[in-house]
C-alpha positions, 0 to 999 in steps of 0.5 A: 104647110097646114097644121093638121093637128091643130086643136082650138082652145075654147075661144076659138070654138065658139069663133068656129061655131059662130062662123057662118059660110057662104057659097054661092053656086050657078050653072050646074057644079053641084058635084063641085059644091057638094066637096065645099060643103063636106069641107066647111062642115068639117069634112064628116058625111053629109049623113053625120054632119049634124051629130059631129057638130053638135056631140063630142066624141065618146072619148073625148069631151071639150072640157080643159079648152079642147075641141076634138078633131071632128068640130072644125067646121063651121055652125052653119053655111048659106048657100046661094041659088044663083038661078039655076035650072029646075033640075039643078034647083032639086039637087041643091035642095036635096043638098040641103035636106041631108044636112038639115035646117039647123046647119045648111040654109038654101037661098033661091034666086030666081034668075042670075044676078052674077057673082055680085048679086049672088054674094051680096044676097048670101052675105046678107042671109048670113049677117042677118042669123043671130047665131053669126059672128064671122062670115067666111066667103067662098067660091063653090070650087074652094075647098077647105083644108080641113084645119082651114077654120082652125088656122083663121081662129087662132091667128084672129085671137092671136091678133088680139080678136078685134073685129077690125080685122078680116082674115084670108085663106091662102088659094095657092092658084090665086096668081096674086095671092102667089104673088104676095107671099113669094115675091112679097108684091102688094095686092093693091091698086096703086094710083095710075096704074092699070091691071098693076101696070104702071111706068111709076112702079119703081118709085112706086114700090112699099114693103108688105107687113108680115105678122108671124107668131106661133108658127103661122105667117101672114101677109098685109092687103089693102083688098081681097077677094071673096074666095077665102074672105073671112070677116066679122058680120058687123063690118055690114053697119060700117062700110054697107052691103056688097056692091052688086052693081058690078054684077060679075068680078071686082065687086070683092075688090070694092067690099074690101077696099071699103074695110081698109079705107076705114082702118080696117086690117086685111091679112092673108092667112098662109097656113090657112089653105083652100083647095081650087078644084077647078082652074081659072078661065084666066090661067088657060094658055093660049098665044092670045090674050084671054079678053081676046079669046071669042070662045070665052064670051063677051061677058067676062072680058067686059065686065072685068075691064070695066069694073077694075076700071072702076076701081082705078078712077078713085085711086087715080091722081093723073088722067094722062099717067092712067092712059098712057098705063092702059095704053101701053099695057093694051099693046104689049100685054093684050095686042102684041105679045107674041108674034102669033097674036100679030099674026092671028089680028092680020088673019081674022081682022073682022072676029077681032074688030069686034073685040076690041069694039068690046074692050073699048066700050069697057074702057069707056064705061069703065072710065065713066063710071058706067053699070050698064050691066044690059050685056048680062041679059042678052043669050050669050050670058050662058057662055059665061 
C-alpha cells in the first residue's frame, strides 16, 4: 500500500525536482501517454501543471521542510518520439505545447529504433539537462501513483543518498517483480540457466536482501527493467549509455546488470506503485506458448530470445548445463505444455515449422552474439 500522505522533507524536494522522466512513446498511445505524463507532473491539468510545479499554494508554503501535496511530480520529463506517423507526431507536440518548454522536452526520431533506441536516446536527452540529478525510466502505459516519487525519495535519503544506489517502482503485473516480493525469488540470471530455468535451481537458490525502515519495504536486484527505473544520471560516465543494439527487450537487462557488476545496489521499492494501463503481450492466455502464437509477429519473439541469450552467454560456466536447460524448457515449457499444443504442431505442422525456424535462428544469434537486428526493417515490423 502507498502513503498518500506522504510529505517530502526539503531534501527530498529538490531530489523530486531534480528528477527528470522519460517516457518514450510509439504506435499511436497518445491516450495512454497523455495519463503518464498527468501522473509524473504530479497528477495536476495539463493547463495547471506549470503554476503547481513552480508555486506553493496560498496556504501553504515550503518553509519548516515541507512540500505541499501538489509538488510530487517531477521537474521535468523527456518524451521520445519513437518515429510515429505525422498525424500521431501533431498530437504529441500538442502534448507538449500545454505543458511548455520548461517541464516537457519532445524527442523526435524519425523512424523506429525500438525500445532500446528510443530509451538510449530519452535517457540521453535527460542526462545531458543540467538541472538533472535522478532519472526516472517509464514505459508510456506506467503510470505513477501519485506519492510514486515520493516513496522513492524518501527511501534514497533514508538509504543514505548515495548515488550508487538505483531504486524501482513496484509494477504489481510485472510477473517477476510479483515474483520478488511474494515468494521472495531473485530477479537475476543465474549461470546456466534458461528464461530462469535451470536442473541446478536447488543448489542454486540465495536469499533476497530486504531493506525496511519507517514503514517501507524494499527488495534487492542484480537487474531491472526500465519500467519504473530510477537512477542517478552520473551512472551514464561509469557503465556508458544503453545498448540499442538489442533494439527491443532485454536492453534494460544489460544497463542494470552494468550497475550492480560495479558495485552498484538495485532495490525495488514496494510502496512506490506504478499502474500498468495496458496488459502485457506475455500474459495473454492461450493453450500456446506465446513465441509460438503467428499472430503476435515475428519480431517479439525473435528479439527476446535472442537478446535474453545474450545475456545468458556471459553468465554462462557450462556450454552443456545451458543446452541441456534450453532444451528441456523448449519441450516441456514451449512445445508440449499441454496436449492441445501437441495437437495444435500435428494440426498446422507448415505454420509452426516456420516458428520454430524463427526460434532456432534466435537461439543461434543469440548463442553467437549475433545483433542482426534486419527483421526489425522488414513490413511485418508494425505488427509489433
Amino acid at each position: 500500500m502507498t502513503h498518500p500522505f506522504l510529505t517530502p522533507t526539503a531534501d527530498e524536494s529538490v531530489v523530486i525536482a531534480q528528477t527528470c522522466a522519460v517516457i518514450v512513446t510509439y504506435g499511436n498511445r497518445v491516450s495512454l501517454l497523455a495519463q503518464v505524463v498527468k501522473g509524473v507532473l504530479g497528477g495536476n491539468s495539463a493547463e495547471g501543471a506549470c503554476f503547481s510545479l513552480n508555486q506553493p499554494t496560498d496556504n501553504e508554503s515550503e518553509s519548516a521542510g515541507q512540500l505541499n501535496s501538489s509538488r510530487r511530480g517531477v521537474g521535468h520529463v523527456v518524451v521520445v518520439d519513437n518515429g510515429t506517423e505525422p498525424s500521431v507526431a501533431q498530437k504529441l507536440i500538442d502534448l507538449q505545447h500545454s505543458y511548455g518548454d520548461e517541464h516537457f522536452t519532445l524527442v523526435r526520431l524519425p523512424h523506429n529504433t525500438g525500445s532500446a533506441g528510443g530509451f538510449r536516446a530519452g535517457i540521453v536527452a535527460a542526462a545531458a539537462r543540467a538541472d538533472t540529478g535522478h532519472i526516472w525510466v517509464l514505459d508510456d502505459d506506467n503510470k505513477p501513483e501519485p506519492d510514486a516519487l515520493s516513496v522513492l525519495a524518501r527511501v534514497w535519503r533514508l538509504m543514505g543518498a548515495r548515488n550508487d544506489v538505483s531504486l524501482v517502482s513496484y509494477r504489481a503485473d510485472k510477473r517477476t517483480y510479483r515474483n520478488l516480493v511474494e515468494r521472495n525469488k531473485p530477479n537475476d540470471i543465474k549461470p546456466n540457466s534458461f528464461f530462469g530455468f535451470s536442473v541446478q535451481s536447488p543448489w542454486q537458490k540465495h536469499a533476497v536482501p530486504v531493506w525496511q525502515k519507517s514503514g517501507l519495504v524494499c527488495r534487492g536486484m542484480a537487474m531491472a527493467g526500465y519500467g519504473g527505473l530510477w537512477f542517478h544520471k552520473n551512472w551514464l560516465s561509469l557503465i556508458g549509455e544503453p545498448d540499442e543494439r538489442y533494439y527491443l527487450y532485454f536492453d534494460d537487462y544489460d544497463f542494470t546488470l552494468r550497475m550492480t557488476q560495479l558495485q552498484g545496489e538495485i532495490w525495488l521499492c514496494q510502496q512506490s506503485l506504478l499502474q500498468d494501463l495496458e496488459p502485457s503481450w506475455t500474459t495473454e492466455k492461450s493453450f500456446l506458448h506465446h513465441w509460438l502464437q503467428t499472430d503476435k509477429g515475428p519480431i517479439r519473439t525473435y528479439f527476446s530470445l535472442r537478446n535474453r541469450l545474450i545475456l545468458e552467454q556471459k553468465t554462462a560456466t557450462s556450454k552443456v548445463l545451458h543446452t541441456l536447460n534450453m532444451v528441456l524448457f523448449l519441450l516441456v515449457k514451449v512445445a508440449c505444455p499441454n496436449l492441445q499444443s501437441i495437437c495444435y504442431h500435428l494440426r498446422h505442422p507448415a505454420k509452426m515449422y516456420a516458428r520454430w525456424k524463427l526460434i532456432f535462428k534466435a537461439i543461434h544469434d543469440g548463442n553467437n552474439s549475433v545483433f542482426d537486428n534486419s527483421l526489425a526493417e522488414t513490413p511485418s515490423r508494425r505488427k509489433s
